[in-house]
C-alpha positions as protocol buffer text, in pm:
chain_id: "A"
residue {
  index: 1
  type: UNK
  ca { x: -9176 y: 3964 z: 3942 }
}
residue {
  index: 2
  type: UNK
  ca { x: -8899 y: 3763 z: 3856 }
}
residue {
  index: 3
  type: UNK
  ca { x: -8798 y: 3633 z: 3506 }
}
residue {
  index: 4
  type: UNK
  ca { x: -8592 y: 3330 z: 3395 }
}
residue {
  index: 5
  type: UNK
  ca { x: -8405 y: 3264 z: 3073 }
}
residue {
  index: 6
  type: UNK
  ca { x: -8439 y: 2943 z: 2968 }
}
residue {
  index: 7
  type: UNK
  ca { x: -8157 y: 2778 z: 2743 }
}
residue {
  index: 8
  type: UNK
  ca { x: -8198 y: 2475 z: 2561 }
}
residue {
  index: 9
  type: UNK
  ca { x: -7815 y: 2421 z: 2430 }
}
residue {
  index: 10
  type: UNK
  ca { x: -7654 y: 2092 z: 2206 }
}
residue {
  index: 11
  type: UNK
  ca { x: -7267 y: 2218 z: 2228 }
}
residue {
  index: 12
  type: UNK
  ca { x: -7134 y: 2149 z: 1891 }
}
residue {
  index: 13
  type: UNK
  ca { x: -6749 y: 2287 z: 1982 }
}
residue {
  index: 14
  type: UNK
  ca { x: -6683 y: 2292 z: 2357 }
}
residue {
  index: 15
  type: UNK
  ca { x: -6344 y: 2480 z: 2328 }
}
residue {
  index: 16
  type: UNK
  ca { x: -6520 y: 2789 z: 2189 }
}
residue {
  index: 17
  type: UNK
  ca { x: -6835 y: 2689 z: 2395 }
}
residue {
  index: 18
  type: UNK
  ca { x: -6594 y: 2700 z: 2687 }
}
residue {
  index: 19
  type: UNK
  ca { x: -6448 y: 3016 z: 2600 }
}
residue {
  index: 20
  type: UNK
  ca { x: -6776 y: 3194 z: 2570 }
}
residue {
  index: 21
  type: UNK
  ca { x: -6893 y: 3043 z: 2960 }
}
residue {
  index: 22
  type: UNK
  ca { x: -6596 y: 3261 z: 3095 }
}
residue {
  index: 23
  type: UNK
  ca { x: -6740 y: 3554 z: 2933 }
}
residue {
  index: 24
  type: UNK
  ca { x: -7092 y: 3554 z: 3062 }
}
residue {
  index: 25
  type: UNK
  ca { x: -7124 y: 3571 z: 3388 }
}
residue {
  index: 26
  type: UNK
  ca { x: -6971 y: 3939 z: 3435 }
}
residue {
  index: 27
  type: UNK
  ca { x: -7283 y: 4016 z: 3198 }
}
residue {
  index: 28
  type: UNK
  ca { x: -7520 y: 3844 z: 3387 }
}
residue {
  index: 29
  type: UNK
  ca { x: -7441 y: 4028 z: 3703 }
}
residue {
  index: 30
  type: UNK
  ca { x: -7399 y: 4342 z: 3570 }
}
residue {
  index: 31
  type: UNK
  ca { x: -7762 y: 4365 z: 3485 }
}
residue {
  index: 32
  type: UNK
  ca { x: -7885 y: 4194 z: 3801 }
}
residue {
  index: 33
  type: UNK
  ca { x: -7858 y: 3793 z: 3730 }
}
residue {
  index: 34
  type: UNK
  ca { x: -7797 y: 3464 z: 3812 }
}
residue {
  index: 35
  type: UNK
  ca { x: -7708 y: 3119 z: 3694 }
}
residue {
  index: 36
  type: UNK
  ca { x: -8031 y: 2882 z: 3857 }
}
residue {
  index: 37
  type: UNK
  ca { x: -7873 y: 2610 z: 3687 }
}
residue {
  index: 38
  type: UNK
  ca { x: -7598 y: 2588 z: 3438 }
}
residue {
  index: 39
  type: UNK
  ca { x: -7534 y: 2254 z: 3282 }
}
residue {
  index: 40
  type: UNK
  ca { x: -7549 y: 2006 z: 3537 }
}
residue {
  index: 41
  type: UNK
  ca { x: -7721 y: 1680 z: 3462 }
}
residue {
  index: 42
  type: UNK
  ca { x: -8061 y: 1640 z: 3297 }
}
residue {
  index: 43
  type: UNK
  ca { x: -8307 y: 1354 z: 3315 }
}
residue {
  index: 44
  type: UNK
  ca { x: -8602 y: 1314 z: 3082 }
}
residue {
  index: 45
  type: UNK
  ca { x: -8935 y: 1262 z: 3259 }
}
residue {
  index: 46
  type: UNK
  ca { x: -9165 y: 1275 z: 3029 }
}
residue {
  index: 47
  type: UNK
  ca { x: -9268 y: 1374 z: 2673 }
}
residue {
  index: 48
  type: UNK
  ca { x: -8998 y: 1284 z: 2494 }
}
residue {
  index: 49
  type: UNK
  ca { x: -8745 y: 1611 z: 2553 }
}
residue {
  index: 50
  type: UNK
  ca { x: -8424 y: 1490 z: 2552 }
}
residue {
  index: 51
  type: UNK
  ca { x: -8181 y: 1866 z: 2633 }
}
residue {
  index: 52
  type: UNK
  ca { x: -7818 y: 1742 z: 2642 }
}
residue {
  index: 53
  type: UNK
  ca { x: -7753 y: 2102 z: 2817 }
}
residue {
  index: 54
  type: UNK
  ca { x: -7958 y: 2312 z: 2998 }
}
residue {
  index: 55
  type: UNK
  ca { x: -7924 y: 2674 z: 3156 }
}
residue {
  index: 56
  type: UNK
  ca { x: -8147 y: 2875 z: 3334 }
}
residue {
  index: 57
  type: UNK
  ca { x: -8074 y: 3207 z: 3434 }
}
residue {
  index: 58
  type: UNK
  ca { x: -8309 y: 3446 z: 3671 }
}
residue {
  index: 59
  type: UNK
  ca { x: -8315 y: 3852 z: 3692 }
}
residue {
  index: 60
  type: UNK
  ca { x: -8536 y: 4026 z: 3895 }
}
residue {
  index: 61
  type: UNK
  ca { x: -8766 y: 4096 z: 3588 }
}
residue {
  index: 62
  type: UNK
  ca { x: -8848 y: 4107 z: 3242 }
}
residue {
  index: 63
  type: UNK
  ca { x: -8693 y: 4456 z: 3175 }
}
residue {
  index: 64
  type: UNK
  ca { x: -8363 y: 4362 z: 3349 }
}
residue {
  index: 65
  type: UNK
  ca { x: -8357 y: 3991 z: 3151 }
}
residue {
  index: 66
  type: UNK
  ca { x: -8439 y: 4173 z: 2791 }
}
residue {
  index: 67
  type: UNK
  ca { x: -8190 y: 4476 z: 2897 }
}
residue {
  index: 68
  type: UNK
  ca { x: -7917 y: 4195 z: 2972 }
}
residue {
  index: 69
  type: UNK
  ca { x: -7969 y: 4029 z: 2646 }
}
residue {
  index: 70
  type: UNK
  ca { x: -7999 y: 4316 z: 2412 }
}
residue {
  index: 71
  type: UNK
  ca { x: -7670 y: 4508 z: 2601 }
}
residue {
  index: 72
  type: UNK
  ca { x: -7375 y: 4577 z: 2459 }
}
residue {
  index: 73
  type: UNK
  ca { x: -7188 y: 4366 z: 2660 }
}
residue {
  index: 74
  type: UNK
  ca { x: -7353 y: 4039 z: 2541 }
}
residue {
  index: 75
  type: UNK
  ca { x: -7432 y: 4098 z: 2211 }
}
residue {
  index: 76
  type: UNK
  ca { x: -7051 y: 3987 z: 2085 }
}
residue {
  index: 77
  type: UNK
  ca { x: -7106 y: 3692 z: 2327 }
}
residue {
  index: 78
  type: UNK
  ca { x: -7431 y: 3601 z: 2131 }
}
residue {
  index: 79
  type: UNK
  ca { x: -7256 y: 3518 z: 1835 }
}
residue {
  index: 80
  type: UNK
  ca { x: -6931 y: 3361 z: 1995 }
}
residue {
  index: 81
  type: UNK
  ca { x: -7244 y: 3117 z: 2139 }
}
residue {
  index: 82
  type: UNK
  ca { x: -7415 y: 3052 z: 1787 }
}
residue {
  index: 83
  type: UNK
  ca { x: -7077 y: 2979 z: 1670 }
}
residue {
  index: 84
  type: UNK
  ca { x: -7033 y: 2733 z: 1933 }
}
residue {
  index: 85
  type: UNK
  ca { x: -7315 y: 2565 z: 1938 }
}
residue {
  index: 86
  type: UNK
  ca { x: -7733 y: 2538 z: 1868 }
}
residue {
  index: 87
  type: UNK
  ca { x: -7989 y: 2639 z: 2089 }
}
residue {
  index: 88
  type: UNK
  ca { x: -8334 y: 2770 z: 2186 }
}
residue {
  index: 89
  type: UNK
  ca { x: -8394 y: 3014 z: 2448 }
}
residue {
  index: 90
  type: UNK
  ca { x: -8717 y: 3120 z: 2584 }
}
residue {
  index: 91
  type: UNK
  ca { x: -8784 y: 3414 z: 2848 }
}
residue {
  index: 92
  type: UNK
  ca { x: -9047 y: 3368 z: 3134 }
}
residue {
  index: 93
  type: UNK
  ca { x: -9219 y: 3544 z: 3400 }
}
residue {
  index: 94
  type: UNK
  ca { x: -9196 y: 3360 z: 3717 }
}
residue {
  index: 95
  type: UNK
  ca { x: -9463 y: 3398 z: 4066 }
}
């Protein structure tokens, strides 16, 4: 069953921010992933949620999407992120 990351992201410096969006995606693949949506623009429908960025990646499962985050190739890129900017991220299983 597939699973999606989903990032809730306020860029606070985009130069570093920038830096670390060249970085990802070689992790992504590696571990079997994609970029559903990456940043493009977001209109509030209801409730109140205003995002200013959102990204939602999608592996093939759970096991690939928690092996990609916890790796060794993304765990530098984690903080170069949290240095860039503040977040939430959630991961779910999809039908």
């Amino acid at each position: 069953m597939a699973a999606y990351v989903i990032a809730d992201v306020k860029v606070k410096n985009q130069e570093t921010y920038d830096t670390y969006r060249k970085q990802v995606l070689a992790t992504v693949e590696k571990y079997g992933g994609r970029f559903a949506v990456r940043g493009g623009a977001v209109e509030p429908l209801e409730g109140g949620w205003k995002p200013e960025r959102i990204v939602v990646l999608e592996f093939p499962d759970a096991k690939a999407a928690k092996a990609w985050y916890g790796s060794k190739e993304y765990s530098p890129l984690i903080r170069l992120r949290q240095s860039a900017s503040e977040g939430r991220i959630i991961l779910v299983e999809g039908a």
